[in-house]
N, C-alpha and C positions, 0 to 999 in steps of 0.2 A: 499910860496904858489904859483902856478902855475893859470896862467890864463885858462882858460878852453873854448872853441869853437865848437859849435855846427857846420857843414857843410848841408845846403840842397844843392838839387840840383846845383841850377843856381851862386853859387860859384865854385863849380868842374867844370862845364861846359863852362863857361868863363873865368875860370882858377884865379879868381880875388883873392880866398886862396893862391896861389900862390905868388900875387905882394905884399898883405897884411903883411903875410911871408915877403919876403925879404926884404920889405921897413921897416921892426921892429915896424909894426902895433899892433902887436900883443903881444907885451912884446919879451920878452927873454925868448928863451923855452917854447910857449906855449904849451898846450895840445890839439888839435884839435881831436873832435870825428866828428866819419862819422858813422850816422845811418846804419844797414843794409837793409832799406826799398832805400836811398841813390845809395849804389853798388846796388841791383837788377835793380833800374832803368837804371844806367851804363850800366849793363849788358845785357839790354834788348836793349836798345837803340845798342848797339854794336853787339847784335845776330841779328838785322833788317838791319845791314851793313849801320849805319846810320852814318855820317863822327865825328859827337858830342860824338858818345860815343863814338869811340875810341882817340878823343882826353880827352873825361872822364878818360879812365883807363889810359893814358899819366901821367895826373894829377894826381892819386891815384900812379900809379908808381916812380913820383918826388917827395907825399909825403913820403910812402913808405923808400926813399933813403933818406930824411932829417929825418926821424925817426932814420932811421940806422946808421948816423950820430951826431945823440943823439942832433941837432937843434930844433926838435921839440918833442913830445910827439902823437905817433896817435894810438887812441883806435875807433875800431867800436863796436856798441852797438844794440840790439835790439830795 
């Protein structure tokens, strides 16, 4: 069974899912979900040319690659 992780906000944004992740915080292979209420803040925060979001979609991009990599599990969800 698979650990499961809810993301809000201010782990994307301080990239702390990140260190959690690599320091095997998180089990082996967890499953990380990112709300979509989550990315629209992203997204807004980065349509206002705001320096946060775009280090937000960094973050969503690194997980992204560790998905693709089959390290982790990332589902977004309503």
């Amino acid at each position: 069974m698979t650990d499961k992780f809810v993301c809000d906000t201010s782990v994307i944004f301080n990239g702390l899912i990140l260190d959690l992740i690599e320091d095997g915080e998180l089990g082996e292979n967890p499953e990380i979900l990112i709300p979509n209420v989550v990315v629209a803040e992203i997204e807004y925060r980065t349509n206002i040319h705001k320096e946060i979001g775009f280090f937000g979609l960094n973050v969503l991009k690194t997980l992204r690659e560790l998905n693709n990599a089959e390290k982790i599990f990332n589902k977004k969800f309503s």
